[in-house]
C-alpha positions as a Markdown table, in Angstrom:
| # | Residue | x | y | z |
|---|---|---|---|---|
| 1 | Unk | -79.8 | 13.6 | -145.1 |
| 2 | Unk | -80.5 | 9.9 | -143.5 |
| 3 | Unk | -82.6 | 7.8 | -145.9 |
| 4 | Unk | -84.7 | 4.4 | -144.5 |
| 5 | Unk | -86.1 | 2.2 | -146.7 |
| 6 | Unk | -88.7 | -0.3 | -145.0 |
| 7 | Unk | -90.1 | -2.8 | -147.2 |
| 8 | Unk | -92.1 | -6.5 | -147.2 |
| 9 | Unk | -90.3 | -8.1 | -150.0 |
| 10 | Unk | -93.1 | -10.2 | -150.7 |
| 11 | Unk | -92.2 | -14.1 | -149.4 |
| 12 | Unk | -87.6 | -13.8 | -149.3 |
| 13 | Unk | -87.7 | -12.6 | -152.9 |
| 14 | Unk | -88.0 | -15.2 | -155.2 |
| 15 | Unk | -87.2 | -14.7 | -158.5 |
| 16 | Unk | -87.9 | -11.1 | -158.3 |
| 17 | Unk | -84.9 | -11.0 | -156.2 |
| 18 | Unk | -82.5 | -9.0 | -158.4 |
| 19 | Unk | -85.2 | -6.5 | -159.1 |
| 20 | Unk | -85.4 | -6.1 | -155.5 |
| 21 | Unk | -81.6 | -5.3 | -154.8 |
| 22 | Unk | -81.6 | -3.1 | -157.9 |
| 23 | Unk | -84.5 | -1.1 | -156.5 |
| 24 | Unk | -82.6 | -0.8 | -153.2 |
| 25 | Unk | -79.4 | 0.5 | -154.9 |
| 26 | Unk | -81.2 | 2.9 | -156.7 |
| 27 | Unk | -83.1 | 3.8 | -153.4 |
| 28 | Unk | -79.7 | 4.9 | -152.0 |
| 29 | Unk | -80.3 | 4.2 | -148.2 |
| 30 | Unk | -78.1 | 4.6 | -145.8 |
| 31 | Unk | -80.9 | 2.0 | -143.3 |
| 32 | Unk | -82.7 | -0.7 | -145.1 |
| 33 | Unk | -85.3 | -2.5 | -143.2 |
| 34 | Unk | -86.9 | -5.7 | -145.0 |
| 35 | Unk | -89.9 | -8.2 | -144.1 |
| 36 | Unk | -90.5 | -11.5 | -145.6 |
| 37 | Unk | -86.8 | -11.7 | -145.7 |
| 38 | Unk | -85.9 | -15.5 | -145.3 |
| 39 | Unk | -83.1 | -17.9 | -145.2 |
| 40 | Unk | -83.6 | -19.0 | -148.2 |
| 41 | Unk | -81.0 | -18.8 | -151.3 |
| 42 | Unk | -82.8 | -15.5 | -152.7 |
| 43 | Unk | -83.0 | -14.0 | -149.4 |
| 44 | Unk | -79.4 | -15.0 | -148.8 |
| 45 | Unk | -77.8 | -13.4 | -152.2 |
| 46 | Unk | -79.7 | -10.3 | -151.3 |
| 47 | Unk | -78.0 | -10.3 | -147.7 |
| 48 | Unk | -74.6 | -10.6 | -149.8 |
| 49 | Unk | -76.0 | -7.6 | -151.8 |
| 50 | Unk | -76.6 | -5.2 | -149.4 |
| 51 | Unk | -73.2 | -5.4 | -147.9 |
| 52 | Unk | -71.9 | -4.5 | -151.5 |
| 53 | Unk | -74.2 | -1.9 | -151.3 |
| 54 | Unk | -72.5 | -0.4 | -148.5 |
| 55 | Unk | -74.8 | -1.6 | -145.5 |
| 56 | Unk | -72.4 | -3.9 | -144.1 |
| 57 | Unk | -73.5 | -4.0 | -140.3 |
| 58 | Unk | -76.5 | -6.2 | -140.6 |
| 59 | Unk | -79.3 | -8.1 | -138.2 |
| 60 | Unk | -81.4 | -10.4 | -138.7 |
| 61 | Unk | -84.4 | -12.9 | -136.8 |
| 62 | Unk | -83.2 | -15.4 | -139.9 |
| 63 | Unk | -83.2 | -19.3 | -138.1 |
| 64 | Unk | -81.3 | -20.9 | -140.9 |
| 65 | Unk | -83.2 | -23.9 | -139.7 |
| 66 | Unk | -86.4 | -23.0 | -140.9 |
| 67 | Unk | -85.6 | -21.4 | -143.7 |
| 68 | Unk | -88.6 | -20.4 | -145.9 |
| 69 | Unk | -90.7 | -18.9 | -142.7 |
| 70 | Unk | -91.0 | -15.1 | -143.1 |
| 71 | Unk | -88.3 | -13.3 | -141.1 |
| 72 | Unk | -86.7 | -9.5 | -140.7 |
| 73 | Unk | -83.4 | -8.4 | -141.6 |
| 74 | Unk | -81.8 | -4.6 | -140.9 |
| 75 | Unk | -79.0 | -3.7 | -143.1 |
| 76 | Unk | -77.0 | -0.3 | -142.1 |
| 77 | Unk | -74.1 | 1.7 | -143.3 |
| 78 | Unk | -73.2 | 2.2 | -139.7 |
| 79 | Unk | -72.4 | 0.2 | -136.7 |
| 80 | Unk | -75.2 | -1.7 | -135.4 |
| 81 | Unk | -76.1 | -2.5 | -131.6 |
| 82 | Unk | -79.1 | -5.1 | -130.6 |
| 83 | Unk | -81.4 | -3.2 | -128.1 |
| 84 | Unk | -83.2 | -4.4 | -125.1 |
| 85 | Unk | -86.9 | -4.0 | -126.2 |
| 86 | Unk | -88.2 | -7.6 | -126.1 |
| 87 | Unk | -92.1 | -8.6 | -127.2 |
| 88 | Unk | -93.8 | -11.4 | -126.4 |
| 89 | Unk | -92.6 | -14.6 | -127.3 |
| 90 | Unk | -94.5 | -16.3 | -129.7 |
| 91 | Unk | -93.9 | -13.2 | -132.1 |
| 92 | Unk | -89.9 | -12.3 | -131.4 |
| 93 | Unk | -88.6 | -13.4 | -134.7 |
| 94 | Unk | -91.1 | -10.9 | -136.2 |
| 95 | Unk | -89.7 | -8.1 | -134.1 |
| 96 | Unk | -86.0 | -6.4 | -134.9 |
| 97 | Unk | -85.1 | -3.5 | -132.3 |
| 98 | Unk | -81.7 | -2.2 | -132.9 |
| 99 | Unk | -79.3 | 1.0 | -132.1 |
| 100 | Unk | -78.3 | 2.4 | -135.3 |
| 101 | Unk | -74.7 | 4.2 | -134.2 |
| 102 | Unk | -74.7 | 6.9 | -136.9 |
| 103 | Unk | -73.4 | 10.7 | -136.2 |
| 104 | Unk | -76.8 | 11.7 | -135.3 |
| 105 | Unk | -77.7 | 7.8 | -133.4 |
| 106 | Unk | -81.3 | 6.5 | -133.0 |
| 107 | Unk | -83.1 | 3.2 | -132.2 |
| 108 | Unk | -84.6 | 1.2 | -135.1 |
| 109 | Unk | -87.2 | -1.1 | -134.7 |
| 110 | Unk | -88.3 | -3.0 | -137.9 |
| 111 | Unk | -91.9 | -5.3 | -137.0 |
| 112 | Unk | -94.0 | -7.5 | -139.1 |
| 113 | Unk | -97.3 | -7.9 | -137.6 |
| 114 | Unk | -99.0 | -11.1 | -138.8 |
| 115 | Unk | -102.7 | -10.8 | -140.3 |
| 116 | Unk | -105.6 | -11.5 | -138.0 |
| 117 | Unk | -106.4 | -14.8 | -140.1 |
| 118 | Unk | -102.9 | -16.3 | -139.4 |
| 119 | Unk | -102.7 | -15.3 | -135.9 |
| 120 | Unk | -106.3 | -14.2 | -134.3 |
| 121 | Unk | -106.7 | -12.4 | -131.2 |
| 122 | Unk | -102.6 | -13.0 | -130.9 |
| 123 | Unk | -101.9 | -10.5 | -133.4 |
| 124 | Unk | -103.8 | -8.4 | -130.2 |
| 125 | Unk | -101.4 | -9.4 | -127.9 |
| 126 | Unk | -98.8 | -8.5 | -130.1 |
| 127 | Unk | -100.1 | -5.1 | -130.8 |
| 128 | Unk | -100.2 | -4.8 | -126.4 |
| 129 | Unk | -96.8 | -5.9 | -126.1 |
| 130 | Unk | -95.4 | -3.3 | -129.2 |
| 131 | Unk | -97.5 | -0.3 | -127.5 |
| 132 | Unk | -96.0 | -1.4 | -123.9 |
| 133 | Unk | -92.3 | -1.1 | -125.7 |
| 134 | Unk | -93.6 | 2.5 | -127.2 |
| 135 | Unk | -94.6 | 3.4 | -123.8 |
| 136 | Unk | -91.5 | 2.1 | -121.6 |
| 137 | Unk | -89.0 | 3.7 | -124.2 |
| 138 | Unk | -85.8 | 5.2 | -122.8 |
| 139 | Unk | -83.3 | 4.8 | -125.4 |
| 140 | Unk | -83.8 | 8.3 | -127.2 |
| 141 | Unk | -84.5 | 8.9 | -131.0 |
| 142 | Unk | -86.4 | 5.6 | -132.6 |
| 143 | Unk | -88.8 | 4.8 | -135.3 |
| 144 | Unk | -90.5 | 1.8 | -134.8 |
| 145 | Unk | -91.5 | 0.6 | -138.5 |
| 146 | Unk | -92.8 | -2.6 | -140.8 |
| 147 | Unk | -95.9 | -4.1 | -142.6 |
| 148 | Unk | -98.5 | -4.1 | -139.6 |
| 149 | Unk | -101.2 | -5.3 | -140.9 |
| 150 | Unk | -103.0 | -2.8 | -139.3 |
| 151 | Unk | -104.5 | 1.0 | -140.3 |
| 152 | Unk | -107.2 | 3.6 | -138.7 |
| 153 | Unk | -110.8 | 2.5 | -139.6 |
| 154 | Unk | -112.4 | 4.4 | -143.1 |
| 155 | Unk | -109.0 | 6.5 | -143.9 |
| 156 | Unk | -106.7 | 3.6 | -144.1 |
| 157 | Unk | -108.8 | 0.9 | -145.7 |
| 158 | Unk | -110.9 | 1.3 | -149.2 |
| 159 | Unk | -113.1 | -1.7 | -148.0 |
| 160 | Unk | -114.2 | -2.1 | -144.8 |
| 161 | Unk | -111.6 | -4.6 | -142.9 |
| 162 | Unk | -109.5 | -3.0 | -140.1 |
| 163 | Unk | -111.2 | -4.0 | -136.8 |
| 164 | Unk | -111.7 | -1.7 | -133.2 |
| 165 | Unk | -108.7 | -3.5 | -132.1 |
| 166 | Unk | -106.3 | -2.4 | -134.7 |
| 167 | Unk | -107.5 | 1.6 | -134.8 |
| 168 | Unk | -107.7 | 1.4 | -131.2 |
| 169 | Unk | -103.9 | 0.8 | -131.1 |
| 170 | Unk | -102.9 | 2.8 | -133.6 |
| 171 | Unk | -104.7 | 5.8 | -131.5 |
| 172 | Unk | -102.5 | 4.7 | -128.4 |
| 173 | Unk | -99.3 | 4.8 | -130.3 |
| 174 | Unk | -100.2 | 8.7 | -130.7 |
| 175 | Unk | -101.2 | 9.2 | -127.3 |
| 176 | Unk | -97.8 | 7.6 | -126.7 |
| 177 | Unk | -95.9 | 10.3 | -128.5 |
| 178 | Unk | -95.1 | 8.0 | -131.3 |
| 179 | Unk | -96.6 | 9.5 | -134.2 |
| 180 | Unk | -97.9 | 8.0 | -137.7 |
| 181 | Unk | -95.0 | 10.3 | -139.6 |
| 182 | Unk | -97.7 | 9.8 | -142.7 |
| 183 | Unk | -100.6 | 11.3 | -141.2 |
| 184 | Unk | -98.2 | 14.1 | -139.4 |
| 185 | Unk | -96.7 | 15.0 | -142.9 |
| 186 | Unk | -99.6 | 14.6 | -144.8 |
| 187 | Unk | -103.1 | 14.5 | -142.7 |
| 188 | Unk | -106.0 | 13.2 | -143.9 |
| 189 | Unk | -104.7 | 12.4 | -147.4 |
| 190 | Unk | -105.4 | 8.4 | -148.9 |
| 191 | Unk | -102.0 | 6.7 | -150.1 |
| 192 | Unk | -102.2 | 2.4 | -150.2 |
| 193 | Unk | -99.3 | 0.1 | -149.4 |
| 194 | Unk | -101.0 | -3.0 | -150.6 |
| 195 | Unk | -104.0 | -4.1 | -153.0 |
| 196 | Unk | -106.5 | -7.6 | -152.5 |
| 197 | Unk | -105.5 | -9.1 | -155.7 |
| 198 | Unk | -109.0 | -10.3 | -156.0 |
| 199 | Unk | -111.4 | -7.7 | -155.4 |
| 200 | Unk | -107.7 | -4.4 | -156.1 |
| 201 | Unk | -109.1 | -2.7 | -152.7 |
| 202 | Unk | -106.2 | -0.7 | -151.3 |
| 203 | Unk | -105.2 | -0.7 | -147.7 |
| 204 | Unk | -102.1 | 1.4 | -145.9 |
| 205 | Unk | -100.8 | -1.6 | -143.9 |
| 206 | Unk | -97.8 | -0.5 | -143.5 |
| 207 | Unk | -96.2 | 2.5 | -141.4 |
| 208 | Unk | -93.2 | 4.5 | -139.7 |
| 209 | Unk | -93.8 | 5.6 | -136.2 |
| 210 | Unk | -91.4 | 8.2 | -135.3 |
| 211 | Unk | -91.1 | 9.3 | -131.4 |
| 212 | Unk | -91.7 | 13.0 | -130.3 |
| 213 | Unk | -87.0 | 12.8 | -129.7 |
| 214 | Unk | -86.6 | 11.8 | -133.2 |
| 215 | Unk | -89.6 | 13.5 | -135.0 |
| 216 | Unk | -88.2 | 17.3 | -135.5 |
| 217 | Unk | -85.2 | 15.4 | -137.9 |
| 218 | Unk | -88.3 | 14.0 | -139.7 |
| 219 | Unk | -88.1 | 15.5 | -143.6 |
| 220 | Unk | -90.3 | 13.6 | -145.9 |
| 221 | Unk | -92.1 | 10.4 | -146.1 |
| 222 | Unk | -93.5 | 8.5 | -149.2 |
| 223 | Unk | -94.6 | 5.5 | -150.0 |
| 224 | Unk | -93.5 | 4.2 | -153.4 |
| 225 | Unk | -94.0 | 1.3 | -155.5 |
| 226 | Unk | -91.1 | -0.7 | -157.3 |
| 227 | Unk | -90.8 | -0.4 | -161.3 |
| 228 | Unk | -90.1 | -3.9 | -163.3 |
| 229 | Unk | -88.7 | -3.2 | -166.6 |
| 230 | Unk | -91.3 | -5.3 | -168.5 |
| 231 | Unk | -94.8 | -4.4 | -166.9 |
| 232 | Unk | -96.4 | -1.7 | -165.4 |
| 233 | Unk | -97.8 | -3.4 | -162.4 |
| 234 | Unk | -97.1 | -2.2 | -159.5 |
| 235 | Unk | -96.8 | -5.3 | -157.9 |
| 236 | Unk | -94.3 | -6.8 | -159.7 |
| 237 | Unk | -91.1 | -6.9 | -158.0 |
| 238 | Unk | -93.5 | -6.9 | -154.3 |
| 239 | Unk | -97.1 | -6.6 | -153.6 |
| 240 | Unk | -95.9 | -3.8 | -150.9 |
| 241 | Unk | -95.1 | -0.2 | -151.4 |
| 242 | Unk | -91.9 | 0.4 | -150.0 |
| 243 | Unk | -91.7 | 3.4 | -147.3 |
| 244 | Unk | -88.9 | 5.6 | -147.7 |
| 245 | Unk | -87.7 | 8.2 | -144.6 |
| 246 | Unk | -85.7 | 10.8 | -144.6 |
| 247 | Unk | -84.6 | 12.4 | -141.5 |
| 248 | Unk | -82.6 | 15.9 | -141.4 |
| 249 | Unk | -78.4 | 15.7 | -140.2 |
| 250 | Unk | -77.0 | 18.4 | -138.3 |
């Protein structure tokens, strides 16, 4: 068995940063995906962590330069290869595509999508440039994964808040044989990847698309929630679930 963990870390980590590498060792993955990694010092130990961890062949959108803005890193246990599958500019640091070379080899693609409030009707032009990727691929076997800000309109959302736009692409990546591996395990059933801290509305903004190459390997997906040792909320060590995928070996 392959396991993936994708996971928005919440903001590089913090001080909540060795809770987050413990839940990743206990995770096992052989593929860790992370958003809101930074280059800050947190986000840098954890880097350092993984590769004791066994994932060793790392990527990352990291610009040491600006350190605290919210970036992607891909930590594998195998050989890692950058893959041509550019988005539009503006949003290129928030987009990780990668060949992972395993035994059984497939394309990785780790994405934050910004929120509509931080990048308006950009966060449209993302989504257009994403589905035109899904569309054009050639490279065999892929997910395409991340915190997306994004989810289908009533199912997805527990207060109203996910606009046309964002269902409307999240239909086209189906039409595109890149399917929600969520809703093709499990349906119509509710799960939430991140609660409003005001109002404690859930919302499933974040999600694995699996292409129709890769999706018969596909063997279970969940969504879980980090445990902290000294509370029992669930957004202690991050305010997002993490997603973990595992995909059938020969």
């Amino acid at each position: 068995m392959t396991r993936i963990v994708s996971w928005n870390i919440r903001a590089g980590g913090g001080k909540r940063i060795e809770l987050i590498a413990q839940q990743l060792s206990d995770w096992n993955a052989d593929v860790v995906g992370l958003c809101e990694f930074r280059g800050t010092p947190a986000s840098m130990w954890l880097q350092s962590e993984l590769e004791s961890l066994g994932l060793r062949y790392q990527s990352t959108t990291v610009d040491r330069a600006n350190a605290p803005l919210n970036r992607l890193i891909i930590a594998s246990k195998w050989p890692i290869t950058p893959l041509n599958a550019p988005v539009i500019t503006k949003f290129s640091q928030l987009w990780l595509p990668v060949h992972i070379e395993s035994p059984e080899p497939f394309g990785f693609c780790m994405v934050h999508i910004p929120t509509y409030s931080f990048a308006g009707r950009g966060k449209y032009k993302f989504h257009d440039s994403i589905l035109r990727v899904a569309r054009n691929w050639h490279d065999g076997p892929a997910i395409i994964s991340g915190d997306t800000n994004t989810g289908r309109i009533g199912i997805d959302e527990q207060n109203p808040v996910f606009s046309k736009e964002s269902d409307s692409w999240m239909v086209s990546m189906e039409k595109n044989n890149w399917s929600d591996a969520f809703r093709y395990i499990y349906k119509d059933q509710r799960a939430y990847t991140w609660y409003s801290p005001n109002a404690g509305n859930g919302f499933r903004l974040d999600q694995a698309f699996i292409n129709k190459d890769l999706l018969g390997r596909l063997v279970e997906i969940k969504y879980v929630w980090s445990e902290h040792p000294n509370t029992t909320r669930r957004d202690a060590v991050s305010d997002h679930a993490a997603i973990l995928i595992d995909l059938l070996d020969a």
